[in-house]
C-alpha angles and dihedrals in degrees: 000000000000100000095187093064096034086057090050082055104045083049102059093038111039119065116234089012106158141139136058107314125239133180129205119178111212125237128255137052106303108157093206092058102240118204134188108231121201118196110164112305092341134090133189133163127229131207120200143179119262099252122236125050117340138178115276101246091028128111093006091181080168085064095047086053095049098056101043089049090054087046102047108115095018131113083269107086108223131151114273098258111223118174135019123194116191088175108103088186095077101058101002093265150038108278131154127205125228135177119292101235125181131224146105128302113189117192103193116076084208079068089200092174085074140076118239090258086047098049093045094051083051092059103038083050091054091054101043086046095048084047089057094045087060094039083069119118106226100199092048093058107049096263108101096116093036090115152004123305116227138055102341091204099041081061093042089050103050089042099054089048093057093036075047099047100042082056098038107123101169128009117270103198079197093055086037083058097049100039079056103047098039091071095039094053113038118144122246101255111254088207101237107136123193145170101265124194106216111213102031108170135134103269087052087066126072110204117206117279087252110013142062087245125124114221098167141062112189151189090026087176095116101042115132138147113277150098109345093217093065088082099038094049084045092062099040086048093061093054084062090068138098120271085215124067107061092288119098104224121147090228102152094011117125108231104179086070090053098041095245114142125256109239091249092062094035087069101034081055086053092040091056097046088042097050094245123139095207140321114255114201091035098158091045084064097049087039089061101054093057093050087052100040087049089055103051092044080056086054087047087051098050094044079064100050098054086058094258109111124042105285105220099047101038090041091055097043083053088059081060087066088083102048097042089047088047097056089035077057088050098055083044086059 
């Protein structure tokens, strides 16, 4: 970055900005490349986007700064957003800066780190935090037009086969079988519409430094309107999945002896703080994140093997397309 004309910026735009600028990129596999600056006695983090050409919807840092400005202050914990440029000219491309705010990110669901009350209080704190997010009423924020009208998952659906199809390199008769049945058994839209995250999991959260709080929401790149289940079926799918293999599921774990909840009682906790009485299609649901999870890993393979991805990591997540297919076919069974 050029942090001389970054730090003209950040003068002129954030209020009781002093001191000698630094800048820190954090470590892991953001898409939107996410830095630590350190002016003086203050912190604060910014989020860009990558340089160069880009797709056109992709790494709306603009987006990410809209909803977490219309959630600041609510019940849905979010760094206090400060500053947008729009401006690509100051640093070569669109970024916002945020708070700095410190706490814990823990990145195994097994949280072994943690002791069984406190497990269970994690757990208990993800789901009371994801039904608040879609307690949120859209329109009152600011975010009513913040995505498409009709059936979320009949447009979720459609855009994942052909994302599916433009990367296929071999036929998957798992991924045929679900490709078939999706369509065929979508649920009728119950017309709730919510601000979905998109990608809720454990290591997109930061609890606080002591408590089982959660005082951060994070990665809001692929938040949109839609069915509200989407997020909650996206995290309870990942627990399905191996703990080898490079992926951190709980599959085989037994999480009664470590307090964390089955996945039963994990919905039947949302549904109660959500006003549901229960959730009918459930495997569908399920069915359908791992369809989803499966397509974009084969977009993943044949980037590799175009020779744009790194080879020996991509090619060895798009080994992953079968196995997922194969447990989305079993909750389909």
């Amino acid at each position: 970055m050029d942090l001389p004309a970054l730090d003209a910026w950040l003068r002129e735009h954030v209020g009781d900005f002093d001191g000698s600028l630094q800048a820190e990129k954090f470590a892991g596999g953001q898409s939107n490349p996410t830095f630590k600056l350190t002016a003086g006695a203050q912190q604060y983090v910014l989020r860009r986007k990558p340089p160069g050409e880009l797709l056109k919807s992709a790494h709306a840092v603009d987006r990410e700064f809209k909803v977490i400005s219309a959630l600041y202050g609510s019940q849905v914990p979010v760094a206090k957003p400060i500053a947008l440029c729009e401006d690509e000219s100051v640093i070569g491309s669109m970024f916002y800066v945020m708070e700095f705010i410190e706490g814990r990110v823990f990145w195994d669901p097994a949280l072994p780190e943690l002791s069984n009350s406190e497990r269970a209080q994690a757990y208990d704190e993800m789901n009371r935090v994801l039904a608040a997010l879609h307690e949120v009423d859209v329109d009152a924020v600011g975010l009513g037009d913040y995505g498409r009208p009709g059936n979320y998952f009949e447009r979720q659906v459609s855009r994942w086969t052909k994302q599916y199809r433009a990367s296929e390199t071999e036929t998957i008769e798992s991924m045929e079988i679900l490709l078939k049945w999706l369509p065929e058994n979508m649920p009728e839209d119950d017309g709730r519409v919510a601000l979905v995250h998109g990608d809720y999991r454990l290591d997109n959260v930061m609890f606080h430094p002591t408590e089982m709080k959660i005082i951060g929401v994070l990665d809001w790149e692929l938040s949109t309107l839609g069915n509200p289940i989407a997020d909650l079926a996206y995290q309870v799918m990942a627990w399905q999945l191996p703990r080898d293999g490079g992926v951190s599921g709980l599959a085989d774990v037994d999480r009664a002896a470590l307090s964390i909840p089955s996945d039963d009682v994990y919905i039947q906790q949302y549904c109660e703080r959500t006003g549901r009485a229960a959730i009918p299609d459930w495997n569908f649901y399920i069915a359908f994140c791992f369809f989803r999870l499966a397509a974009i890993l084969q977009g993943v393979k044949k980037r590799a093997l175009q020779g744009n991805a790194s080879s020996e990591e991509a090619l060895s997540r798009g080994e992953q397309v079968k196995p997922l297919a194969d447990l989305g076919v079993g909750f389909i069974q």
